[in-house]
Residue frames as a rotation matrix with the C-alpha (Angstrom) as fourth column:
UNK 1
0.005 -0.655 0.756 84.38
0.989 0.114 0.092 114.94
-0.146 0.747 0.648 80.72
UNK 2
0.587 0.267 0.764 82.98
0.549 -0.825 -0.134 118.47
0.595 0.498 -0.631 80.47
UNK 3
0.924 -0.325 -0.200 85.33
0.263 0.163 0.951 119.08
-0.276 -0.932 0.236 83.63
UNK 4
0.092 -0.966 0.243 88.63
0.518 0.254 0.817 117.81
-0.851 0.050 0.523 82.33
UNK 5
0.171 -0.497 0.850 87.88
0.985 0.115 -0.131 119.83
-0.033 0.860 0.510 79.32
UNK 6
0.829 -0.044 0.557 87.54
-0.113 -0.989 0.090 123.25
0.547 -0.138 -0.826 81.33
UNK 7
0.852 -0.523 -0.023 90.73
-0.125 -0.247 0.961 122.42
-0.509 -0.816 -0.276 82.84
UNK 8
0.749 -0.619 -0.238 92.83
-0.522 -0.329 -0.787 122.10
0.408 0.713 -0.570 80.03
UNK 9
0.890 0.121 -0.439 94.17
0.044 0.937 0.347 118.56
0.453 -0.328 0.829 81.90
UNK 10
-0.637 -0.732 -0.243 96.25
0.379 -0.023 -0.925 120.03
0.672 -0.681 0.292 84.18
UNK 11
0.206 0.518 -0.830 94.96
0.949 0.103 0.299 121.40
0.240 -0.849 -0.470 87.70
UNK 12
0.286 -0.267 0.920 95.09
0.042 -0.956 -0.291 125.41
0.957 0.121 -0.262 88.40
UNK 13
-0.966 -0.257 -0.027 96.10
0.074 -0.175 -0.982 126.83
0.247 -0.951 0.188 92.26
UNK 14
-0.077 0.882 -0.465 93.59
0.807 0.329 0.491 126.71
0.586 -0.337 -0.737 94.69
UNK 15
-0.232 -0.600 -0.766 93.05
0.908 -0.416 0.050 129.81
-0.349 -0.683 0.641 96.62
UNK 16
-0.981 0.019 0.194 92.44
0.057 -0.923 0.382 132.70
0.186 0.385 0.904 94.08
UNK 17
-0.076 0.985 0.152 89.06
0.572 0.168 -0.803 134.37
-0.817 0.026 -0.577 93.28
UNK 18
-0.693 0.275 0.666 87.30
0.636 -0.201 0.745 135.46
0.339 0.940 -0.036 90.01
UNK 19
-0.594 0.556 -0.582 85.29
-0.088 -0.764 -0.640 138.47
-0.800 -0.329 0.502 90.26
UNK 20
-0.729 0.385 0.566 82.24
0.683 0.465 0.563 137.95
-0.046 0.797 -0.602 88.55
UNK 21
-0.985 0.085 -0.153 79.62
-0.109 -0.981 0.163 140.40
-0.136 0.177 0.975 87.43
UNK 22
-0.508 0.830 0.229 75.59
0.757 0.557 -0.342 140.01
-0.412 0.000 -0.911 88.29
UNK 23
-0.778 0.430 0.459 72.87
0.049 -0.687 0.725 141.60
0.627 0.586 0.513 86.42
UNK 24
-0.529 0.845 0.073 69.48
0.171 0.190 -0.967 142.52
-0.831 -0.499 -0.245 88.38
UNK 25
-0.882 0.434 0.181 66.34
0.009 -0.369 0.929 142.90
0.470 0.822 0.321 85.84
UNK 26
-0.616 0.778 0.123 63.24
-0.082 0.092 -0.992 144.00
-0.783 -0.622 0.007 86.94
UNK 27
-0.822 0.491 0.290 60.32
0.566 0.639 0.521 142.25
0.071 0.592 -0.803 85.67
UNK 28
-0.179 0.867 0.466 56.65
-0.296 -0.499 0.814 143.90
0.938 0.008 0.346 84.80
UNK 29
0.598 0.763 -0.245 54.69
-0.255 0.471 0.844 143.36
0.760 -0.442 0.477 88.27
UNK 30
-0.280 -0.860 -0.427 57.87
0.502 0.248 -0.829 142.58
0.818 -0.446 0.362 90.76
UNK 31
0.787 0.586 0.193 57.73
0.260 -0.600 0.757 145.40
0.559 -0.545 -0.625 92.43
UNK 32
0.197 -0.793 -0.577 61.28
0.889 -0.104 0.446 145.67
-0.414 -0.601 0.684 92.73
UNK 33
0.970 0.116 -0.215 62.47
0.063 -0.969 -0.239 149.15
-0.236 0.218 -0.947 92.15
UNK 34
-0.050 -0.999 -0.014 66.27
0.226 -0.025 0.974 148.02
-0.973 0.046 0.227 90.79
UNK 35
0.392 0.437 -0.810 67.02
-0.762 -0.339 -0.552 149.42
-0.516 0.833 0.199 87.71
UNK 36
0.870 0.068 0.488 67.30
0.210 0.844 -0.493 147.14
-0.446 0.531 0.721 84.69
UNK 37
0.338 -0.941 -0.031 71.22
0.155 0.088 -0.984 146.07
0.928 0.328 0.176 83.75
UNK 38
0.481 -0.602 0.637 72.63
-0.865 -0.206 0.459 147.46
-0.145 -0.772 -0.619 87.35
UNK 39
0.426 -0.519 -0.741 75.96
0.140 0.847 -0.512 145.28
0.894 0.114 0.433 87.91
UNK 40
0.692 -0.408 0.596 77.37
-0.720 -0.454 0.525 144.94
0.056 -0.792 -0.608 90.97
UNK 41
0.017 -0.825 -0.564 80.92
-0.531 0.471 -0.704 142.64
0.847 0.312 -0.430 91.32
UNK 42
0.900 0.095 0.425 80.64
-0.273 0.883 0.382 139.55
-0.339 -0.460 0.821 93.65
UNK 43
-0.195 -0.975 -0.108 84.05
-0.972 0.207 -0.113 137.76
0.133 0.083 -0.988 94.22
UNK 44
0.753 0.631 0.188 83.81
-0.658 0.729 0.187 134.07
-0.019 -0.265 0.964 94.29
UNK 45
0.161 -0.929 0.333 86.41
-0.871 0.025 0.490 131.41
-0.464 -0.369 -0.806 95.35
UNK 46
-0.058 -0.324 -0.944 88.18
-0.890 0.446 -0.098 129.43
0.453 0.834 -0.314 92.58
UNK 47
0.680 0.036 0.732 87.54
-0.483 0.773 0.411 125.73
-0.551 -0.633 0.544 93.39
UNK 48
-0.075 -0.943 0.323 90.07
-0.873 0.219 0.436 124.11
-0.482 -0.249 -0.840 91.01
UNK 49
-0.008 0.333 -0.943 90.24
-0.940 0.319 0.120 121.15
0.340 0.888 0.310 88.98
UNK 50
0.870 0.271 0.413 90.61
-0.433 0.819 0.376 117.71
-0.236 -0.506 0.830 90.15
UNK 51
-0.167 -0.921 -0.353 94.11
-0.929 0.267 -0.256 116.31
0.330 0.285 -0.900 89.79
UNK 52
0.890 0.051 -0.453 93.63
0.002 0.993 0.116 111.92
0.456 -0.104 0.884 88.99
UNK 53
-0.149 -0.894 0.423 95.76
-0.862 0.327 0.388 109.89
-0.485 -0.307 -0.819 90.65
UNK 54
-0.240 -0.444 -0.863 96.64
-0.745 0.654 -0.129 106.15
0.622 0.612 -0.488 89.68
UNK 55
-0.035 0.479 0.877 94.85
-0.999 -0.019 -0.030 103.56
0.003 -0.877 0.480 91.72
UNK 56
-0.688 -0.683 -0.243 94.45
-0.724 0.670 0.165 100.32
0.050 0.290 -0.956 92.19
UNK 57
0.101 0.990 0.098 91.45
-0.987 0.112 -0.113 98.31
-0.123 -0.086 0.989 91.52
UNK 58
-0.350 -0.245 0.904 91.19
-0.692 0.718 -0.074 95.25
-0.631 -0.652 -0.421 93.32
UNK 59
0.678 0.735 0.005 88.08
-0.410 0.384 -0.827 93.88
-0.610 0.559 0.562 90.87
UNK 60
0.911 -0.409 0.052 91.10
0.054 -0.006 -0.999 93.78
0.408 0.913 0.016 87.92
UNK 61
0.748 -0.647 -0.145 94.38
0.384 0.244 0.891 93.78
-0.541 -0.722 0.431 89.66
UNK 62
-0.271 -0.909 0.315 95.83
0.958 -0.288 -0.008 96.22
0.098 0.300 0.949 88.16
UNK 63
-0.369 0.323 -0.871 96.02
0.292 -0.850 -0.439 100.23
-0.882 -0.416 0.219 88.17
UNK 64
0.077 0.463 0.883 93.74
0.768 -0.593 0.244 102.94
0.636 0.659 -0.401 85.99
UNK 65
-0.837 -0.417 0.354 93.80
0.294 -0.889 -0.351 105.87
0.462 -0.190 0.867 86.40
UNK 66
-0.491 0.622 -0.610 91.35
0.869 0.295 -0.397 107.62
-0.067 -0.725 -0.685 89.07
UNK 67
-0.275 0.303 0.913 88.74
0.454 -0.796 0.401 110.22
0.847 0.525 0.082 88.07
UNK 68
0.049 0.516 0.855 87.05
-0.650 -0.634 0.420 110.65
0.759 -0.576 0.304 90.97
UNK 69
0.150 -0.025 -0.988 87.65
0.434 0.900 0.044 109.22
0.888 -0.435 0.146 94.52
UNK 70
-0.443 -0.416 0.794 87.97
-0.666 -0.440 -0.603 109.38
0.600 -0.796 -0.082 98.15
UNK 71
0.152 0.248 0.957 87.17
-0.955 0.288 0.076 107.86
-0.257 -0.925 0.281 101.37
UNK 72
-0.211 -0.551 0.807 89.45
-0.486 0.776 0.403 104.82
-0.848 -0.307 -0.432 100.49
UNK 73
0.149 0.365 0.919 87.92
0.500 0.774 -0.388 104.22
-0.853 0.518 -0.067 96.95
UNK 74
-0.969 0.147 -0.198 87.98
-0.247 -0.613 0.751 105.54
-0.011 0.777 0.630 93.41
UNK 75
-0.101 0.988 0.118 84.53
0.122 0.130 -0.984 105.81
-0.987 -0.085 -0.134 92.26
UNK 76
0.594 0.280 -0.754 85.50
-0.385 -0.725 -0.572 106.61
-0.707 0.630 -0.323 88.71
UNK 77
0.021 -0.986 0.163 88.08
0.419 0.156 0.894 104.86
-0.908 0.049 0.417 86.63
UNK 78
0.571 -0.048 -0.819 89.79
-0.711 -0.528 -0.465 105.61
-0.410 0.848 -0.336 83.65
UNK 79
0.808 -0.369 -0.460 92.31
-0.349 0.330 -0.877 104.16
0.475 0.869 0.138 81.49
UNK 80
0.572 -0.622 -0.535 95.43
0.796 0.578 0.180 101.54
0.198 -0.529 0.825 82.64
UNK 81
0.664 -0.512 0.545 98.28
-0.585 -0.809 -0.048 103.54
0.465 -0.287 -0.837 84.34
UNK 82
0.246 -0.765 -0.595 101.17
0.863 0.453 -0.225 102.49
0.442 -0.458 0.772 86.42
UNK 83
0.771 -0.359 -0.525 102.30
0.456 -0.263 0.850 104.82
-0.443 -0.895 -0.039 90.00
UNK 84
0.777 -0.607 0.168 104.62
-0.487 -0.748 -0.452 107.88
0.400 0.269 -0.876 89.46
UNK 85
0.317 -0.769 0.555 107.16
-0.788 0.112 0.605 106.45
-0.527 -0.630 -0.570 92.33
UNK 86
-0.153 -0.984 -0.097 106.97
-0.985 0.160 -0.068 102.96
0.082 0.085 -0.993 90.93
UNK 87
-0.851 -0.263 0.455 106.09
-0.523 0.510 -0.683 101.58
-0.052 -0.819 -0.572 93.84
UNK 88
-0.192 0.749 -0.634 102.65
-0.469 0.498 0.730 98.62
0.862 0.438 0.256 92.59
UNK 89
0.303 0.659 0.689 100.54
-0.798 0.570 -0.194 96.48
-0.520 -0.491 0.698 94.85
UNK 90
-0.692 -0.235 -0.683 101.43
-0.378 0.924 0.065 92.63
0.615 0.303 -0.728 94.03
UNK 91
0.287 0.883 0.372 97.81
-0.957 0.249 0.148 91.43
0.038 -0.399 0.916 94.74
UNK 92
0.212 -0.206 -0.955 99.32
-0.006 0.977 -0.212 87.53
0.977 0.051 0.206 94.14
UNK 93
0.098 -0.266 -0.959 101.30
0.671 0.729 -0.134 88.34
0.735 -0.631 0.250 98.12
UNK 94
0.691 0.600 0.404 99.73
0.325 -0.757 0.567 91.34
0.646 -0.260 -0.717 99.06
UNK 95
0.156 -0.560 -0.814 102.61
0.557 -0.631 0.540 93.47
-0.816 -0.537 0.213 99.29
UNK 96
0.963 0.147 -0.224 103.72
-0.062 -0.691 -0.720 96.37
-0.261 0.707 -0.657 97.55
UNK 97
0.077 -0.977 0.197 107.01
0.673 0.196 0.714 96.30
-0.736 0.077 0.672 95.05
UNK 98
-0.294 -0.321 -0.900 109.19
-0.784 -0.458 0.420 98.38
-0.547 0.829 -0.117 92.70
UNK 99
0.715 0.233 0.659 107.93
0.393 0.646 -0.655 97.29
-0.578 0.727 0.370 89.10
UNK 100
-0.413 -0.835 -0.364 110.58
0.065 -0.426 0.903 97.38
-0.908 0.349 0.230 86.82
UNK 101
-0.978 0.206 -0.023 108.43
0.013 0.171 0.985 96.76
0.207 0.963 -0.170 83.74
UNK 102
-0.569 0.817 -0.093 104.97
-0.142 -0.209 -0.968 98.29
-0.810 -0.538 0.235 83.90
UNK 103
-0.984 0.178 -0.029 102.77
0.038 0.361 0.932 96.82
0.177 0.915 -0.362 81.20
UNK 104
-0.317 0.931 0.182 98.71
-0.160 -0.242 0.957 98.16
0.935 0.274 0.226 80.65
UNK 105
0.395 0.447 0.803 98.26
-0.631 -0.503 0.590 98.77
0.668 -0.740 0.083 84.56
UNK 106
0.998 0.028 -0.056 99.85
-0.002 0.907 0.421 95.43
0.063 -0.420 0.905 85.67
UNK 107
-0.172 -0.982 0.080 104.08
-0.932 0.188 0.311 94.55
-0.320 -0.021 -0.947 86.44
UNK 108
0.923 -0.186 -0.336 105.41
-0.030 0.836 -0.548 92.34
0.383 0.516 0.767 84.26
UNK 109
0.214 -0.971 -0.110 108.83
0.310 0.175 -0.935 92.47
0.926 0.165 0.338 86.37
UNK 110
0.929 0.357 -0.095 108.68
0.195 -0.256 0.947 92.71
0.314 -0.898 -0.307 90.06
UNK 111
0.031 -0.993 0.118 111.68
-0.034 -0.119 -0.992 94.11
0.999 0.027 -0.037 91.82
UNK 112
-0.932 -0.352 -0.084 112.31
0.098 -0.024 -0.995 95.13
0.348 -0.936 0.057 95.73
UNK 113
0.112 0.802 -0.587 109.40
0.959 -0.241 -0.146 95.38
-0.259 -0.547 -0.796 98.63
UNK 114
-0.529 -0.296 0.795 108.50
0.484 -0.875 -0.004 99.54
0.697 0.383 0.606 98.63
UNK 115
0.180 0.833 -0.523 106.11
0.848 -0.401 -0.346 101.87
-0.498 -0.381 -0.779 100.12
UNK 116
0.262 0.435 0.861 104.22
0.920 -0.382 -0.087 104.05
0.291 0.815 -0.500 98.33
UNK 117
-0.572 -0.736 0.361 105.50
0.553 -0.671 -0.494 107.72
0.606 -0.083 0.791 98.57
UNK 118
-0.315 0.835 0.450 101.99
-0.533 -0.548 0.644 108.69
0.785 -0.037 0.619 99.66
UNK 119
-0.878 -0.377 0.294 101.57
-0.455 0.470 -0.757 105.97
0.147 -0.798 -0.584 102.14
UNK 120
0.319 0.932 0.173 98.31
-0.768 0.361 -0.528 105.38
-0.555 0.035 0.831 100.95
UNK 121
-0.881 -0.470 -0.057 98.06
-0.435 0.754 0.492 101.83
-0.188 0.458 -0.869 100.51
UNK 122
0.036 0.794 -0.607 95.54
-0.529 0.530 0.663 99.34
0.848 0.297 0.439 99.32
UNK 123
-0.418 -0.056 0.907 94.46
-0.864 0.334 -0.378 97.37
-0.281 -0.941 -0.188 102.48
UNK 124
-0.599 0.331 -0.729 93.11
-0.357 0.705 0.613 93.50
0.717 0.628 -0.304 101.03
UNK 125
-0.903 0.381 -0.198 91.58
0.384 0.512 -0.768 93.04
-0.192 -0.770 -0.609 104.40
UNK 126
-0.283 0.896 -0.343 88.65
0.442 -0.196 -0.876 95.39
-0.852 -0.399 -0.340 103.70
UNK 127
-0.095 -0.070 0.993 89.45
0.995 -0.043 0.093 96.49
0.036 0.997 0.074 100.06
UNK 128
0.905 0.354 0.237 90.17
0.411 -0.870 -0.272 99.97
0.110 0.344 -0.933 100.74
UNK 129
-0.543 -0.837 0.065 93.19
0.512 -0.391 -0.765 102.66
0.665 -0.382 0.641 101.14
UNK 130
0.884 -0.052 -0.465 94.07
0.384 -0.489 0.783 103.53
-0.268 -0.871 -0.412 104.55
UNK 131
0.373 -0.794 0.480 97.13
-0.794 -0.540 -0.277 105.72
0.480 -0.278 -0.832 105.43
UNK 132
0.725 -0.097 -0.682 99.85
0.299 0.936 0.184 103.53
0.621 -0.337 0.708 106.46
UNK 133
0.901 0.193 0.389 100.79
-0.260 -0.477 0.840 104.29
0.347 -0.858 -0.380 109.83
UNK 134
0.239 -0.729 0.641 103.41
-0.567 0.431 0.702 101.97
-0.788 -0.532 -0.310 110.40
UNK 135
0.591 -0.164 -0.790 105.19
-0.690 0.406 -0.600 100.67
0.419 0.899 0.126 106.59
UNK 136
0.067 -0.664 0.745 107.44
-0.413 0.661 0.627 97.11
-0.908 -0.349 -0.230 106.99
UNK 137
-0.698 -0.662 -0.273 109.31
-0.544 0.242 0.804 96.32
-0.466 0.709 -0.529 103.73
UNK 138
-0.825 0.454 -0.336 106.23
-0.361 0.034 0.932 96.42
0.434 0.890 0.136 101.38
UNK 139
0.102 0.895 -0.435 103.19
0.671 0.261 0.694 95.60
0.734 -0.362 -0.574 103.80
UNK 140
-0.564 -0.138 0.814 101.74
-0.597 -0.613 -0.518 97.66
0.570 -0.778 0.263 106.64
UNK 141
-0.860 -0.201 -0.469 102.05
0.321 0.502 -0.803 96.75
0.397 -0.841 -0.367 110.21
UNK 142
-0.376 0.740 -0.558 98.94
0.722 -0.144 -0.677 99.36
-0.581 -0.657 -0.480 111.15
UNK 143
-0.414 0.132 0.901 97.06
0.711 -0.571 0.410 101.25
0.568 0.810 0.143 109.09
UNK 144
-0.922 0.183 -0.340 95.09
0.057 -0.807 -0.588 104.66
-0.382 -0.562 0.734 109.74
UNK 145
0.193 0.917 -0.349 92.25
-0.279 -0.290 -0.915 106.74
-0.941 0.274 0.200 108.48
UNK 146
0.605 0.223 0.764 90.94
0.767 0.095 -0.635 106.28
-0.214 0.970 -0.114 105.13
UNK 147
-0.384 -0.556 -0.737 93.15
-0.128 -0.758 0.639 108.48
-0.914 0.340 0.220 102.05
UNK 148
0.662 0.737 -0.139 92.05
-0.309 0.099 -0.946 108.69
-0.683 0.669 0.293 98.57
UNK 149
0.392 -0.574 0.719 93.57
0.765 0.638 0.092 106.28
-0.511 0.513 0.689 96.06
């Protein structure tokens, strides 16, 4: 939480650096011979916030939101959610459809087959997301490497 509240819940560019100012102090007995306060400026490279996505958790069949994840899993959830595109997991015939009516992580109104804009799908064979190598009108024909929900 202390995280999401230095980021001010949005995600900065990746890429910049912060110049940051060290102090040296020498100490009784050291034997170091720096003087006490010197600053010298040290660049360091901005790492960025995390930026959730919307996942699907198999356990609950429906989506929350993902704090923290990768290699094919969230490890974190948060609160229900429902897919920018749309485009839901329909764990009942493991395929994926447009929800027209998205209701505390779950469709209450299934519509056409989809694929996710990301192509990261939910695989039910091993319960993770793979990249989906090859989409076919809401299921994939071959998946890939792991992607993060």
């Amino acid at each position: 939480m202390l995280a999401l509240a230095a980021c001010g819940g949005r995600a900065p560019e990746r890429g910049g650096t912060t110049t940051v100012h060290s102090t040296t102090v020498a100490t009784a007995g050291s034997g170091s011979s720096a003087a006490a306060g010197s600053a010298s400026p040290r660049s360091l490279p901005e790492i960025g916030c995390p930026a959730p996505s919307c996942a699907f958790h198999a356990g609950a069949a429906a989506y929350f939101t993902c704090l923290a994840g990768g290699a094919g899993a969230c490890f974190h959830f948060g609160g229900p959610c429902a897919p920018a595109d749309g485009c839901m997991y329909d764990p009942h015939d493991r395929s994926y459809k447009q929800c027209g009516k998205a209701v505390e992580g779950t469709c209450a109104q299934w519509g056409a087959p989809c694929t996710p804009a990301s192509k990261c799908m939910f695989d039910p064979d091993d319960g993770l997301h793979h990249h989906c190598d090859e989409p076919a009108s809401g299921s994939c024909r071959r998946y890939g490497a792991l992607c993060a929900p």
